[in-house]
Biopython code that builds the backbone (N, CA, C, O; Angstrom):
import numpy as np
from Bio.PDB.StructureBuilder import StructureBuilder

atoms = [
    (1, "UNK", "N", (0.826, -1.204, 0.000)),
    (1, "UNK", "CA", (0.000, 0.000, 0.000)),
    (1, "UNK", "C", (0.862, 1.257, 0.000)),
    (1, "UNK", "O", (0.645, 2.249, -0.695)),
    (2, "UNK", "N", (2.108, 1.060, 1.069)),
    (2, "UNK", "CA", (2.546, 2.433, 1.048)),
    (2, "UNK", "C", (3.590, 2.673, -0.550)),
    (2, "UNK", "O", (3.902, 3.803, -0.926)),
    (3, "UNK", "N", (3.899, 1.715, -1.122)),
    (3, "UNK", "CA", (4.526, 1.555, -2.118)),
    (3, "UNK", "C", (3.937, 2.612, -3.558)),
    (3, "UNK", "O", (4.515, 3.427, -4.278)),
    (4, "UNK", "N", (2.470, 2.073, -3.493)),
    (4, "UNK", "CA", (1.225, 2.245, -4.370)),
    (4, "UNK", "C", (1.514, 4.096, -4.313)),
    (4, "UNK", "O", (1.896, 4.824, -5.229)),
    (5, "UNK", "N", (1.109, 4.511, -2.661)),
    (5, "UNK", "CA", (0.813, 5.602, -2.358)),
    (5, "UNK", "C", (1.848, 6.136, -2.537)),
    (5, "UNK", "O", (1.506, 7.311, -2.671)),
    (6, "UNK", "N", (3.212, 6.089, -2.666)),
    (6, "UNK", "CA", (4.596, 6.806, -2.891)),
    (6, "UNK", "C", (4.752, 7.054, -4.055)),
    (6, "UNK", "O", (5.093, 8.195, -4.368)),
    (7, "UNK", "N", (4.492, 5.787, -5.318)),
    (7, "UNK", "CA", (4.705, 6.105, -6.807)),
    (7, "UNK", "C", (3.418, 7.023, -6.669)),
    (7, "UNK", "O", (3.823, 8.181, -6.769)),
    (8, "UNK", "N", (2.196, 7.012, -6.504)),
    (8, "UNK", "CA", (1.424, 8.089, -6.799)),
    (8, "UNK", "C", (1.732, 9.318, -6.616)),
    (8, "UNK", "O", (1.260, 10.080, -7.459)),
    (9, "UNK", "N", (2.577, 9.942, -5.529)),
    (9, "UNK", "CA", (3.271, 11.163, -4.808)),
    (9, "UNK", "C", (4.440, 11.190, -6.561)),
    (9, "UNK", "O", (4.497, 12.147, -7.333)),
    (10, "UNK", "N", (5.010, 10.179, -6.678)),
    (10, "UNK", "CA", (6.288, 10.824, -7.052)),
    (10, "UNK", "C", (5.842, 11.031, -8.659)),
    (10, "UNK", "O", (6.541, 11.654, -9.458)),
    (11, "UNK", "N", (4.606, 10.425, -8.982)),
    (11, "UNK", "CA", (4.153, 10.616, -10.383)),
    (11, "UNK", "C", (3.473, 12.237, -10.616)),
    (11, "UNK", "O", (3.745, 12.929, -11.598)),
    (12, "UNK", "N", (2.712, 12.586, -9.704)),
    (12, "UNK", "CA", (2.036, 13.908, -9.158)),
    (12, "UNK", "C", (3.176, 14.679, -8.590)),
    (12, "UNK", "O", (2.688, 15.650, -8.011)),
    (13, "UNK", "N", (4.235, 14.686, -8.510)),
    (13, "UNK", "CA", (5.627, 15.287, -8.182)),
    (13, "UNK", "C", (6.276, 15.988, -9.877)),
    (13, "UNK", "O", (6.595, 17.111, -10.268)),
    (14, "UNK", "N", (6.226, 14.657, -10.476)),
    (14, "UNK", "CA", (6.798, 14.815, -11.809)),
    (14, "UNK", "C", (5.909, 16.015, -12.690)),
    (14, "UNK", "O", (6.406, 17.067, -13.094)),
    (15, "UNK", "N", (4.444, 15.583, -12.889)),
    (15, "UNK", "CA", (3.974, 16.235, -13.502)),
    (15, "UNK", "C", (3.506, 17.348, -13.413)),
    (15, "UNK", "O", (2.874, 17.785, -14.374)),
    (16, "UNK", "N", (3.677, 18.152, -12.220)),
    (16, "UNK", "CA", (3.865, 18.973, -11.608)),
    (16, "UNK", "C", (5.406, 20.245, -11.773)),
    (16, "UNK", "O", (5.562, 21.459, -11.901)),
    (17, "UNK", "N", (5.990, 19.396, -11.699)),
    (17, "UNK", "CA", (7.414, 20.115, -12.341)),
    (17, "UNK", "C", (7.673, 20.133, -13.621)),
    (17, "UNK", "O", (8.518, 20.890, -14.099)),
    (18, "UNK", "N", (6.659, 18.925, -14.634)),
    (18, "UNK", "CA", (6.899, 19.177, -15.871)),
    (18, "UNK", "C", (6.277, 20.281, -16.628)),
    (18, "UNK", "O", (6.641, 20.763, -17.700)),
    (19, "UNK", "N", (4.487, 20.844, -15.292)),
    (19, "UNK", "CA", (3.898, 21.713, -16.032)),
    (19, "UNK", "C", (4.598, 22.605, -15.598)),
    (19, "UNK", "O", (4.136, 23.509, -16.294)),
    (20, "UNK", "N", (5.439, 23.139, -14.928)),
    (20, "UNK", "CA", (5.920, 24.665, -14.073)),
    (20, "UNK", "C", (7.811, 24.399, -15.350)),
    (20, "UNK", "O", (8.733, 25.211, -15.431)),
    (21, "UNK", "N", (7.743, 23.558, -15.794)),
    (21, "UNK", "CA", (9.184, 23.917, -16.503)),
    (21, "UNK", "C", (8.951, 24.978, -17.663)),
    (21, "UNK", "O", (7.843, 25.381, -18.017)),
    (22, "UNK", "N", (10.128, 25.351, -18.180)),
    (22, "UNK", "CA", (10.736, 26.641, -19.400)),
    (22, "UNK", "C", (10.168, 26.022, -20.452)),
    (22, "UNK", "O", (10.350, 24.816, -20.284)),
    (23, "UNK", "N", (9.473, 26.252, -21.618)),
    (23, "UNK", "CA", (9.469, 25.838, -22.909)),
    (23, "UNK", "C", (10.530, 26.375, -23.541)),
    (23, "UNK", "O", (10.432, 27.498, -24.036)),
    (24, "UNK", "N", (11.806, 25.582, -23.623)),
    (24, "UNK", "CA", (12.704, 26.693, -24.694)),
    (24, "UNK", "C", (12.668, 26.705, -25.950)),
    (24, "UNK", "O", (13.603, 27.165, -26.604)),
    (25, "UNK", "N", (11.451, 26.139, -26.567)),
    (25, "UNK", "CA", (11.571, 26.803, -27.738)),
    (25, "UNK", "C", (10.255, 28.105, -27.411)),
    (25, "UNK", "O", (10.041, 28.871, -28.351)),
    (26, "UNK", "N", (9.497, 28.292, -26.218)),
    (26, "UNK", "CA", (8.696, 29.703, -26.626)),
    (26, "UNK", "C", (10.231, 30.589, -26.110)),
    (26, "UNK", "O", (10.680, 31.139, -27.116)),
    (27, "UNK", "N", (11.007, 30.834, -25.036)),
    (27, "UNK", "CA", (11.797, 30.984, -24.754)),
    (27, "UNK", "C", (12.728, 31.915, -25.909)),
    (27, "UNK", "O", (13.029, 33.109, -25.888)),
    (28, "UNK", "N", (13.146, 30.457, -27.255)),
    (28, "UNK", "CA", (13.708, 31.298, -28.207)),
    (28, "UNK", "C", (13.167, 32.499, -29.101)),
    (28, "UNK", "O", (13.618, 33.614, -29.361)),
    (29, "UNK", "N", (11.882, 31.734, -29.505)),
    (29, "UNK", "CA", (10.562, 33.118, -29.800)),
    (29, "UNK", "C", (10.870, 34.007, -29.184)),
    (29, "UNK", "O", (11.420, 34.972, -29.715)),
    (30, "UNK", "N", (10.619, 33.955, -27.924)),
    (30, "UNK", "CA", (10.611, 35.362, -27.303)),
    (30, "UNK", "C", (12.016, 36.408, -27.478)),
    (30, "UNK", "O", (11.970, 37.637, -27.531)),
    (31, "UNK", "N", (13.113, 35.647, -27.540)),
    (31, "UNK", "CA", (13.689, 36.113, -27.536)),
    (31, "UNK", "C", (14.440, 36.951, -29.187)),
    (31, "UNK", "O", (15.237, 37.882, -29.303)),
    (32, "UNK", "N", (13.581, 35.908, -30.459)),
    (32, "UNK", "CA", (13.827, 36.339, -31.458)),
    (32, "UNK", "C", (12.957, 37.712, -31.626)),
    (32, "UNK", "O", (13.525, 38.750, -31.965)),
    (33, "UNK", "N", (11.633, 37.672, -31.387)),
    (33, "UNK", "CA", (10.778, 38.732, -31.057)),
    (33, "UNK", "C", (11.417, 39.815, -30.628)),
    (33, "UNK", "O", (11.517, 40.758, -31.413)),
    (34, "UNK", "N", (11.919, 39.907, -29.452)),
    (34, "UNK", "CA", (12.576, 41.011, -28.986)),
    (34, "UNK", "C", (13.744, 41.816, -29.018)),
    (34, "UNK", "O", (13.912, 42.919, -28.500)),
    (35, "UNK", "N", (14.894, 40.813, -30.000)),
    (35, "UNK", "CA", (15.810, 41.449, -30.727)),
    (35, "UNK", "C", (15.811, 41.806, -32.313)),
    (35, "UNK", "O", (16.741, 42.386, -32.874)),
    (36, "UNK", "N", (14.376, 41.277, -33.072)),
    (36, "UNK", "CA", (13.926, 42.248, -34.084)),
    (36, "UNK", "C", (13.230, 43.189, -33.704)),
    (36, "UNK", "O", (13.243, 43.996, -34.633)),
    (37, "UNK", "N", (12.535, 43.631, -32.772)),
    (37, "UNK", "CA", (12.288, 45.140, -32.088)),
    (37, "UNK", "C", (13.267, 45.694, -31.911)),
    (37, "UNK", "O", (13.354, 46.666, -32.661)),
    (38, "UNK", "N", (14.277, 45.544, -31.131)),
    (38, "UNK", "CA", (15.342, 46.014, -30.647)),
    (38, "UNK", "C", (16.462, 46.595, -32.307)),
    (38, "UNK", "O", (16.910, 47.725, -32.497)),
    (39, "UNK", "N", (16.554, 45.872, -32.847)),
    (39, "UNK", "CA", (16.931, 46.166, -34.313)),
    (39, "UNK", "C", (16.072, 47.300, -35.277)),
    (39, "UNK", "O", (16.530, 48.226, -35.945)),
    (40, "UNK", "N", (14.777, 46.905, -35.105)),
    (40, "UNK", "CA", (13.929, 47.853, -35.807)),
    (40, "UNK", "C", (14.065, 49.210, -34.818)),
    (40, "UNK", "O", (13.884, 50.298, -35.365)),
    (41, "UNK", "N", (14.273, 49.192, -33.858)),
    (41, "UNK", "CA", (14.100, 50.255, -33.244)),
    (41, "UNK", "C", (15.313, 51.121, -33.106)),
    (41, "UNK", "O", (15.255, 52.299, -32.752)),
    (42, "UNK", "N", (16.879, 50.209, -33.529)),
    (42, "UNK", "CA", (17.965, 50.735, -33.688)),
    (42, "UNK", "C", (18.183, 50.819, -35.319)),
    (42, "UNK", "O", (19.327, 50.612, -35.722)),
    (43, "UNK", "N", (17.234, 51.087, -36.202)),
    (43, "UNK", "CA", (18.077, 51.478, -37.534)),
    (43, "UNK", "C", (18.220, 52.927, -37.844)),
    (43, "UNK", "O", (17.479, 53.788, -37.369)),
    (44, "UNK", "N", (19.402, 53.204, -38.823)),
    (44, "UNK", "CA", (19.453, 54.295, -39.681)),
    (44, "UNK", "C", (18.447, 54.682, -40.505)),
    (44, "UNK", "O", (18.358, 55.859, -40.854)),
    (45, "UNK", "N", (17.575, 53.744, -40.911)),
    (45, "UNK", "CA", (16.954, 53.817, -42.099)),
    (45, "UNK", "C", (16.718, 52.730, -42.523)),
    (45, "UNK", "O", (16.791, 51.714, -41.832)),
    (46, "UNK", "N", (16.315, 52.760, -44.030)),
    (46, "UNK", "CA", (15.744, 51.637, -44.899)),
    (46, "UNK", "C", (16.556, 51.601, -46.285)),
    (46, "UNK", "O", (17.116, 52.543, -46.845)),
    (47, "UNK", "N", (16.503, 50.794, -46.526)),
    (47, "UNK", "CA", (17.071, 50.597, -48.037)),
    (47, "UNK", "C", (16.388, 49.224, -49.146)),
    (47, "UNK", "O", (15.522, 48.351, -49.075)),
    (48, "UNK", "N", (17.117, 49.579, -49.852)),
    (48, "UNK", "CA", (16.421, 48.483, -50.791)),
    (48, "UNK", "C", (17.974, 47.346, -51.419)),
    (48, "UNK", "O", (18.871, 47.848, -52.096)),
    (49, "UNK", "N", (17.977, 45.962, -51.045)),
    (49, "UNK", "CA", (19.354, 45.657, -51.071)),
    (49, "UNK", "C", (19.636, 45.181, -52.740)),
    (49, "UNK", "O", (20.526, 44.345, -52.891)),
    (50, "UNK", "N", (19.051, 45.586, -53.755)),
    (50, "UNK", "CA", (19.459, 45.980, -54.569)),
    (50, "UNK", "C", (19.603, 47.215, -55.280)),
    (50, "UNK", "O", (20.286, 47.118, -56.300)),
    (51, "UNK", "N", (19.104, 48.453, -54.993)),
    (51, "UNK", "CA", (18.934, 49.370, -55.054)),
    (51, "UNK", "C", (19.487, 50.046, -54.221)),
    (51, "UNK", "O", (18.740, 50.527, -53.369)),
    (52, "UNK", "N", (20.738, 50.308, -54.133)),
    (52, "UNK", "CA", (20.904, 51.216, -52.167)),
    (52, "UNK", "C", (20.994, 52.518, -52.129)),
    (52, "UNK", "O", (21.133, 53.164, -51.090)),
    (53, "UNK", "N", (20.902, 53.110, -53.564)),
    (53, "UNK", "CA", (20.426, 54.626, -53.329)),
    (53, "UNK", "C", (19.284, 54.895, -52.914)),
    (53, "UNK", "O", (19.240, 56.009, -52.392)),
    (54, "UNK", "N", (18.068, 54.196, -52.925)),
    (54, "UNK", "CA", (16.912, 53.877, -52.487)),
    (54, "UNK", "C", (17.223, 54.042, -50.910)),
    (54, "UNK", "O", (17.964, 53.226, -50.363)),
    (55, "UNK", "N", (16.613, 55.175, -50.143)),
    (55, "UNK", "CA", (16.649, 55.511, -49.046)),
    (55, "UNK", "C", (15.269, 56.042, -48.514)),
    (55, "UNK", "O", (14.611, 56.928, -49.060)),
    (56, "UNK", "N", (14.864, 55.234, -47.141)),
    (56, "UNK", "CA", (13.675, 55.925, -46.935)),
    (56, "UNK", "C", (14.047, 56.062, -45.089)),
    (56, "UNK", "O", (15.070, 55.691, -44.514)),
    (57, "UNK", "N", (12.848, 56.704, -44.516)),
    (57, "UNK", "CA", (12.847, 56.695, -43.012)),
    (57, "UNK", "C", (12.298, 55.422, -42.520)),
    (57, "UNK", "O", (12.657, 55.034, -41.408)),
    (58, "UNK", "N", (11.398, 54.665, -43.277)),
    (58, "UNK", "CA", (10.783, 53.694, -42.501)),
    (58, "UNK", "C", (10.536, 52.225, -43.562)),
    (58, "UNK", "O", (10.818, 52.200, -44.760)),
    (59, "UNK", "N", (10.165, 51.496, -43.064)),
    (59, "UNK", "CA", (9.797, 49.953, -43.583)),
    (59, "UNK", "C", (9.071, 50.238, -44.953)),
    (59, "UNK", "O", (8.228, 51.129, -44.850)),
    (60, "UNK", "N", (9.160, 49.854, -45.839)),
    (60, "UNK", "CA", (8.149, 49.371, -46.975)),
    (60, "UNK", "C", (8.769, 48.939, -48.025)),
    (60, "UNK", "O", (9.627, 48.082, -47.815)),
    (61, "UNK", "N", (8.540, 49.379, -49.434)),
    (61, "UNK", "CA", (8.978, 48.903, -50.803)),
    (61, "UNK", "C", (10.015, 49.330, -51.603)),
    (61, "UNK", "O", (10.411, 50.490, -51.485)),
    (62, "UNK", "N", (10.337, 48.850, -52.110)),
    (62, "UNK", "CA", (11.525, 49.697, -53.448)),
    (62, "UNK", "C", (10.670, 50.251, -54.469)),
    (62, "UNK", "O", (9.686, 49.668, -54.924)),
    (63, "UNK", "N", (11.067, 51.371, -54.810)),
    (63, "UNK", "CA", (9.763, 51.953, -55.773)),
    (63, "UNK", "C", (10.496, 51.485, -56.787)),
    (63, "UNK", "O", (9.712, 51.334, -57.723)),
    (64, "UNK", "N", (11.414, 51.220, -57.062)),
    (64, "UNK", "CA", (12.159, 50.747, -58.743)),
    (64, "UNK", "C", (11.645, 48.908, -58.848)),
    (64, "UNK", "O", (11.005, 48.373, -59.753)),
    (65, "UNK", "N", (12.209, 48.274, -57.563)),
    (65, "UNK", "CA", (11.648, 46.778, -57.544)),
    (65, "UNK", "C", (10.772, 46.083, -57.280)),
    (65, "UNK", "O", (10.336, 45.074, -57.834)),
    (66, "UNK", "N", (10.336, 46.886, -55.964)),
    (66, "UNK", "CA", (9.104, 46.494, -55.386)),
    (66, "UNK", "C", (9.448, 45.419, -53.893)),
    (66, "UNK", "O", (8.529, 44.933, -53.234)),
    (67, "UNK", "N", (10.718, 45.231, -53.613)),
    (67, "UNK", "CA", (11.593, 44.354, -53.002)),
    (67, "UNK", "C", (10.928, 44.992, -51.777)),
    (67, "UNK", "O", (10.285, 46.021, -51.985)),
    (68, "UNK", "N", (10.991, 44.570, -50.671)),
    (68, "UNK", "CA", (10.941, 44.833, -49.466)),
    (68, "UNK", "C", (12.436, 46.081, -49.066)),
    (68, "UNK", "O", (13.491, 46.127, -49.698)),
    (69, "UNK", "N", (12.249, 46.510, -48.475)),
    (69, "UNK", "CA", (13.302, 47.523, -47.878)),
    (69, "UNK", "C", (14.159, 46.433, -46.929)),
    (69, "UNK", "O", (13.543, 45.384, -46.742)),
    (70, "UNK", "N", (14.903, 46.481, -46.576)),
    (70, "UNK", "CA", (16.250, 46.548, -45.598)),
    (70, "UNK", "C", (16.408, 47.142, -44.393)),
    (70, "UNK", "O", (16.831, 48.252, -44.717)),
    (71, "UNK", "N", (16.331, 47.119, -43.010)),
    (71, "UNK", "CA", (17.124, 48.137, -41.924)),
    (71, "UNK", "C", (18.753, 48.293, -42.273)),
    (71, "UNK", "O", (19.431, 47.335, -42.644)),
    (72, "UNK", "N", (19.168, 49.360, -42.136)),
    (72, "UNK", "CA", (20.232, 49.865, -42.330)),
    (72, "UNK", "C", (21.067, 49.916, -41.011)),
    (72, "UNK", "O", (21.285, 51.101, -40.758)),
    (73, "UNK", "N", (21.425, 49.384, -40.405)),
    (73, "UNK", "CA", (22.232, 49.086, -39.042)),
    (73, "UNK", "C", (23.312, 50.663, -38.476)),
    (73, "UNK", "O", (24.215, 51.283, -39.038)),
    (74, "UNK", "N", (22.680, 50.803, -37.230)),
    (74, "UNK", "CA", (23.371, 51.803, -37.072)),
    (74, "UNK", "C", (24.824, 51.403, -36.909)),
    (74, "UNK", "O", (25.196, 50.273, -36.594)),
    (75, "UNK", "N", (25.765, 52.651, -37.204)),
    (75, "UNK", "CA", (27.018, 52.130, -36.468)),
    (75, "UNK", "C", (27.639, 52.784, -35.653)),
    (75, "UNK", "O", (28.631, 52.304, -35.105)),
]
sb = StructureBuilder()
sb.init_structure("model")
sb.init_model(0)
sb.init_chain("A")
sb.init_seg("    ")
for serial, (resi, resn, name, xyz) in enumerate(atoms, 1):
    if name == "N":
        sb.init_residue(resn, " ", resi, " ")
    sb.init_atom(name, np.array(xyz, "f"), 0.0, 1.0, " ", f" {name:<3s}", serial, name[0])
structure = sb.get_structure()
């Protein structure tokens, strides 16, 4: 009996610590999340990476390609 009643403790032990553990992959999310903010929020500008006279203040298109813009990395 007390055998019964101990694996029950140590099974309700386990699953217990398995729901309170880290998911590291939301973990990496989060953390990819928050260093493309951190990037978007540190650029020079925008560009177009075939076009790099193509200069704007913010996110959008290449008016010659249509390409997505670029952050321009401060330095």
């Amino acid at each position: 009996m007390h055998a019964a009643r101990l694996a029950g403790i140590v099974a309700l032990l386990a699953v217990s610590a398995c729901a309170n553990a880290v998911n590291p992959a939301r973990v990496a999310v989060d953390r990819a999340q928050a260093t493309k903010r951190a990037n978007q929020n540190a650029t020079a500008g925008w560009t177009c990476a075939m076009h790099p006279e193509v200069q704007a203040a913010n996110a959008g298109k290449c008016p010659i390609c249509g390409m997505d813009l670029v952050p321009v990395a401060v330095k």
